[in-house]
VMD Tcl script that builds the backbone (N, CA, C; Angstrom):
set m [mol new atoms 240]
animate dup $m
set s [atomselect $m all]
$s set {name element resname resid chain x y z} {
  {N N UNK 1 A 0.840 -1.176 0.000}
  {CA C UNK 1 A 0.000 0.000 0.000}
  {C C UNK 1 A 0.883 1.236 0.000}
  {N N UNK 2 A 0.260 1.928 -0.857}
  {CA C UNK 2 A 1.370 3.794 -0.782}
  {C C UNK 2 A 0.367 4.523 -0.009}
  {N N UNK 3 A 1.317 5.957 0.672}
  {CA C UNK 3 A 0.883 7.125 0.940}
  {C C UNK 3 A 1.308 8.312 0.563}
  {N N UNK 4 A 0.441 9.203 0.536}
  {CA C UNK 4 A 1.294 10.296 -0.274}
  {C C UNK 4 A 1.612 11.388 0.803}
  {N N UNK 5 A 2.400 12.092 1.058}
  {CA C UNK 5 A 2.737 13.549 1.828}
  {C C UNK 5 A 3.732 14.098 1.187}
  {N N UNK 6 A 3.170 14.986 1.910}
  {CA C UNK 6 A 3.679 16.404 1.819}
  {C C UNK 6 A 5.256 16.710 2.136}
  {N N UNK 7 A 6.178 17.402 1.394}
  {CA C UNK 7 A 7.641 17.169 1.743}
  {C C UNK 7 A 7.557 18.964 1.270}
  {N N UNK 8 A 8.738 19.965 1.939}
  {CA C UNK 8 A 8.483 20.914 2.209}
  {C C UNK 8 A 10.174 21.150 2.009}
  {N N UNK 9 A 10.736 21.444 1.195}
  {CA C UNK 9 A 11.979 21.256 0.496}
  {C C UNK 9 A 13.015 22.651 0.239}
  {N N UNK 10 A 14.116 23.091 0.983}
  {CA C UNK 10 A 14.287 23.764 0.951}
  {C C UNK 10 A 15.820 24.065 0.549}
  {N N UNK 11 A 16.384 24.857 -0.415}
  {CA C UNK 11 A 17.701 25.052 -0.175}
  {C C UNK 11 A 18.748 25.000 0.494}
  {N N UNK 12 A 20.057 24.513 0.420}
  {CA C UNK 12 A 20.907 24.749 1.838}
  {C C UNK 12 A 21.816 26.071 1.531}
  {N N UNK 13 A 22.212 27.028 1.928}
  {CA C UNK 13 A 23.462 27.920 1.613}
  {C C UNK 13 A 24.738 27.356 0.918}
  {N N UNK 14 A 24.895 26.751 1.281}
  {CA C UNK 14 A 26.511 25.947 1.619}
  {C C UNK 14 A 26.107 24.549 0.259}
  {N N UNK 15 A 24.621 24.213 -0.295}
  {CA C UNK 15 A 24.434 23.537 -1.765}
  {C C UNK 15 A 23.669 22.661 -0.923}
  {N N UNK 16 A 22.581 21.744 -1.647}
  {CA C UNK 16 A 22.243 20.305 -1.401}
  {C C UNK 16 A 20.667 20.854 -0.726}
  {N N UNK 17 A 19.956 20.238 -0.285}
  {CA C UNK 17 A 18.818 20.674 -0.003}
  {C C UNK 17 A 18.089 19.587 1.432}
  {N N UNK 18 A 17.350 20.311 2.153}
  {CA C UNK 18 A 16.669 19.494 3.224}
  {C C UNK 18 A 15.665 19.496 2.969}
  {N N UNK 19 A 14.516 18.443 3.829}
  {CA C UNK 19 A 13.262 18.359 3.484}
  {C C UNK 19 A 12.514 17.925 4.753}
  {N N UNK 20 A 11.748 18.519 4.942}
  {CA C UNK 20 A 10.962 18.356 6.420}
  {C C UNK 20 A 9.682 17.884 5.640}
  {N N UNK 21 A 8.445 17.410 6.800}
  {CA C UNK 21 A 7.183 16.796 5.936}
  {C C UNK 21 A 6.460 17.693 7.139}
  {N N UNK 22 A 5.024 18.287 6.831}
  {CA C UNK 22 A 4.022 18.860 7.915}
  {C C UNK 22 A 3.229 17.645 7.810}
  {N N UNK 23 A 3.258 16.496 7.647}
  {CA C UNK 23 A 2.152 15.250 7.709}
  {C C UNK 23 A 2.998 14.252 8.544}
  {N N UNK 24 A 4.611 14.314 8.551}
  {CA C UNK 24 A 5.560 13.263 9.706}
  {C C UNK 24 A 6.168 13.422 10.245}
  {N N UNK 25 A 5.720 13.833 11.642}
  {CA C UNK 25 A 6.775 14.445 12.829}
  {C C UNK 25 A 8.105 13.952 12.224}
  {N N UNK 26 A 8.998 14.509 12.328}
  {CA C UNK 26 A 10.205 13.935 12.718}
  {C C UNK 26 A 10.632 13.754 11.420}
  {N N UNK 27 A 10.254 13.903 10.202}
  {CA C UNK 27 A 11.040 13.832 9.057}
  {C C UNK 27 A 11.778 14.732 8.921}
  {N N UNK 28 A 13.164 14.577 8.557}
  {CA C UNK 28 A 14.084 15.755 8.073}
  {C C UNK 28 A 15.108 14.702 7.291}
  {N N UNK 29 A 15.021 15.034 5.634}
  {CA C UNK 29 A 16.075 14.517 4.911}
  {C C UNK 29 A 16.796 15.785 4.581}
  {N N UNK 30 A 18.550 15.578 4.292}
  {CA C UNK 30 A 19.553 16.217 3.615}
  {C C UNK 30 A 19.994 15.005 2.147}
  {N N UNK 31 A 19.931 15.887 0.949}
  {CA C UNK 31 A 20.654 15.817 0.028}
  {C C UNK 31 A 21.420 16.001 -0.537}
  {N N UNK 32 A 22.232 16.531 -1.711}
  {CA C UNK 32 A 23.158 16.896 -2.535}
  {C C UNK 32 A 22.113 17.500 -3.987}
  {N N UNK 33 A 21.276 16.718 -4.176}
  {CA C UNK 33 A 20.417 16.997 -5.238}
  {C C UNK 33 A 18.625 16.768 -4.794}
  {N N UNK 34 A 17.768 17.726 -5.922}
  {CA C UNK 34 A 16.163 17.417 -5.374}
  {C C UNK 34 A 16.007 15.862 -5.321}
  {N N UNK 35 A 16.682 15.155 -6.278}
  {CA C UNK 35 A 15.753 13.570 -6.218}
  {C C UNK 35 A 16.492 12.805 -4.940}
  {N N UNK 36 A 17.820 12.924 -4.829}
  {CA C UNK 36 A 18.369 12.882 -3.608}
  {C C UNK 36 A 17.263 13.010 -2.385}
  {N N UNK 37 A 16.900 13.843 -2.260}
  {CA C UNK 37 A 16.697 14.484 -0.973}
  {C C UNK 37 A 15.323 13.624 -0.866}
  {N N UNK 38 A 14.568 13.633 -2.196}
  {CA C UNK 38 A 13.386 12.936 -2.174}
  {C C UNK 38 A 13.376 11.582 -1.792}
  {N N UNK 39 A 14.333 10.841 -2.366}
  {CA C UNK 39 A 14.822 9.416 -2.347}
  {C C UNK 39 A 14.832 9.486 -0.613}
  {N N UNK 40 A 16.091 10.177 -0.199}
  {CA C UNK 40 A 15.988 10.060 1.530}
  {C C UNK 40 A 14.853 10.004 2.330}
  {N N UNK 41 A 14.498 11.218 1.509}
  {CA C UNK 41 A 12.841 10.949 2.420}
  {C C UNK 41 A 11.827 9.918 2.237}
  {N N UNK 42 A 11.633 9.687 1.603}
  {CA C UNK 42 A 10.757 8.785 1.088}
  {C C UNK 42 A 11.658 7.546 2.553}
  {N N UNK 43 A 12.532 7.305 1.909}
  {CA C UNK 43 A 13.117 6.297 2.721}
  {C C UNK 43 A 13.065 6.217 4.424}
  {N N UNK 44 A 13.308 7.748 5.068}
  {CA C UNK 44 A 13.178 8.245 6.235}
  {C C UNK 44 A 11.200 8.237 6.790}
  {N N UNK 45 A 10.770 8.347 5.801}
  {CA C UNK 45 A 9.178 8.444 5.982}
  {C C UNK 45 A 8.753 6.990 6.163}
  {N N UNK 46 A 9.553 5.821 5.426}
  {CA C UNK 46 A 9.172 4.568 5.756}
  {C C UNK 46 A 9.531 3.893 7.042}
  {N N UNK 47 A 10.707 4.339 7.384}
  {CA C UNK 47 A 11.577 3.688 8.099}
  {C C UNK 47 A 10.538 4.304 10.047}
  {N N UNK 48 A 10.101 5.513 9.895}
  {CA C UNK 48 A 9.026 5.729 11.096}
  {C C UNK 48 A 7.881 5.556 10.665}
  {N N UNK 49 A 7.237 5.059 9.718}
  {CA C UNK 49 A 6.162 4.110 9.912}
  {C C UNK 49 A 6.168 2.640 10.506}
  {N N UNK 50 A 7.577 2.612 10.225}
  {CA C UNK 50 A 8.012 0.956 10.370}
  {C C UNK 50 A 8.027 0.910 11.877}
  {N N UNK 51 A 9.009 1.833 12.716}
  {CA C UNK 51 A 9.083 2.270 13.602}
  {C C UNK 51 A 7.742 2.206 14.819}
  {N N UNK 52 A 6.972 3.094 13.931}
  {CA C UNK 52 A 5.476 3.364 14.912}
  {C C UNK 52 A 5.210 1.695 14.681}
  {N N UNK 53 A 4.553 1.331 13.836}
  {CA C UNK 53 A 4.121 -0.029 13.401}
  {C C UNK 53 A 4.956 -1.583 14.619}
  {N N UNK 54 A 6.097 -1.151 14.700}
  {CA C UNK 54 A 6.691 -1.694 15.591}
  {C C UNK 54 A 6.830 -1.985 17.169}
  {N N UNK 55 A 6.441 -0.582 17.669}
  {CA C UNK 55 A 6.511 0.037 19.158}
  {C C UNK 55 A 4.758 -0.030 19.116}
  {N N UNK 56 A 4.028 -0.337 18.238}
  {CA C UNK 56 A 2.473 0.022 18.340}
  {C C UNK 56 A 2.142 1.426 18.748}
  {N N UNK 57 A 2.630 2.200 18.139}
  {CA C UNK 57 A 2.272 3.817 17.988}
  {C C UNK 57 A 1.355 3.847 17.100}
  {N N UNK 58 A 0.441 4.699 17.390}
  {CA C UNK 58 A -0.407 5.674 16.087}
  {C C UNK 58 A 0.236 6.108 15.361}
  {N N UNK 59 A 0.108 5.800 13.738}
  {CA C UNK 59 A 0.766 5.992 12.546}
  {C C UNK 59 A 0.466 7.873 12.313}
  {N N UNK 60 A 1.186 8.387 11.703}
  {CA C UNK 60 A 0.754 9.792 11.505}
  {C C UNK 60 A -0.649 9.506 10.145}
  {N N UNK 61 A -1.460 10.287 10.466}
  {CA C UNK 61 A -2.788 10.413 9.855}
  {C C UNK 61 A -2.450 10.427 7.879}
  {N N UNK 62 A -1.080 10.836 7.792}
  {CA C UNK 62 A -0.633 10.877 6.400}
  {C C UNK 62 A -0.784 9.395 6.128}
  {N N UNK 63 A -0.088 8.615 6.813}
  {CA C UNK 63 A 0.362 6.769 6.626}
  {C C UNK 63 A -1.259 6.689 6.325}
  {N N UNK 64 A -2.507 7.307 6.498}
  {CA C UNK 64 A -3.306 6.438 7.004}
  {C C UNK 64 A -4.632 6.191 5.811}
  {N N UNK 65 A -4.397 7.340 5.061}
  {CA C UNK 65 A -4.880 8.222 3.510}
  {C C UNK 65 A -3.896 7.103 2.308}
  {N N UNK 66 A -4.795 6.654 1.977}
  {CA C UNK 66 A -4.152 5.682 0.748}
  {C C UNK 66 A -4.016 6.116 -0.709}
  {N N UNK 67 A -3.553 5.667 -1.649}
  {CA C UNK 67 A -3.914 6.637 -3.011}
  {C C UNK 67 A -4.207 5.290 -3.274}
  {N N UNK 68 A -5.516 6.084 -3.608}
  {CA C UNK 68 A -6.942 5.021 -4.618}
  {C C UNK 68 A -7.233 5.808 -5.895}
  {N N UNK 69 A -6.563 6.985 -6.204}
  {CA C UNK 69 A -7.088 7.768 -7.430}
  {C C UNK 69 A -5.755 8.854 -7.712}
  {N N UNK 70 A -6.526 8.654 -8.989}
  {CA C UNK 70 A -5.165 9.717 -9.841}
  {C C UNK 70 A -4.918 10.960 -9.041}
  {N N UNK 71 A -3.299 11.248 -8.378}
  {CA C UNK 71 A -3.280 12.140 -8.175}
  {C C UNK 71 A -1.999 13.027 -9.152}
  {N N UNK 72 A -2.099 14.387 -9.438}
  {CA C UNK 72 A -1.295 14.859 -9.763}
  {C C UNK 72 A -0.085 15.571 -8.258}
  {N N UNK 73 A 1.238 15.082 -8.938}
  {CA C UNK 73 A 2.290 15.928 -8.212}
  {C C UNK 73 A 3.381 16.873 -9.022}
  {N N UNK 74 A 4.013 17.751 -8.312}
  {CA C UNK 74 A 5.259 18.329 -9.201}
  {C C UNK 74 A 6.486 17.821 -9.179}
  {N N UNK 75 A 7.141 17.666 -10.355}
  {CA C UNK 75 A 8.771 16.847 -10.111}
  {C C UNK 75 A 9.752 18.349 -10.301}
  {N N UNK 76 A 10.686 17.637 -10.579}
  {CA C UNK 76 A 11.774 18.637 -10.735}
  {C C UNK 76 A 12.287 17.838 -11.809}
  {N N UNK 77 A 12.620 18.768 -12.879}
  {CA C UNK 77 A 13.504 18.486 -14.388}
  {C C UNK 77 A 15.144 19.041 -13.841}
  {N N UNK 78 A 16.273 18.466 -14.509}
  {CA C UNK 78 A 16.985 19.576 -14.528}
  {C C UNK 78 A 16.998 19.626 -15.728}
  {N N UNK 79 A 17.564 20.985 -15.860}
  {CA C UNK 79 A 17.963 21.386 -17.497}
  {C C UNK 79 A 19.753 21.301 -18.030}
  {N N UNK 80 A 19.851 21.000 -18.699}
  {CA C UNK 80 A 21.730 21.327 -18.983}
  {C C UNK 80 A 21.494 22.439 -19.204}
}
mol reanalyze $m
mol bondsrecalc $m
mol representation Tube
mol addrep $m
């Protein structure tokens, strides 16, 4: 089963980018690049579901919303 959230993606000064989620406490990925950062997260977003799922915590309400229908999202292209 998938879920979809929200990732909130931001520049670093110094290059590479972080990503916090307002749907999973406690997410914070660092990258080098956007799909990077996405990849982490994605990965970091599973790994505390797994977590809650484990300890028998309440899943965040995001885990809990399934995709049953077309949704549209935005990617990132790069350009040369």
């Amino acid at each position: 089963m998938e879920s979809l959230i929200r990732l909130r993606i931001e520049p670093l000064p110094e290059g590479g980018f972080v990503a916090t989620s307002p749907d999973v406490d406690g997410l914070v990925a660092q990258g080098r690049t956007l799909a990077e950062t996405v990849e982490i997260a994605r990965d970091v977003a599973r790994r505390i579901a797994e977590s809650c799922i484990e300890h028998g915590d309440p899943l965040p309400k995001a885990f809990q919303r399934h995709v049953k229908k077309a949704t549209s999202i935005d990617i990132a292209v790069a350009i040369p």
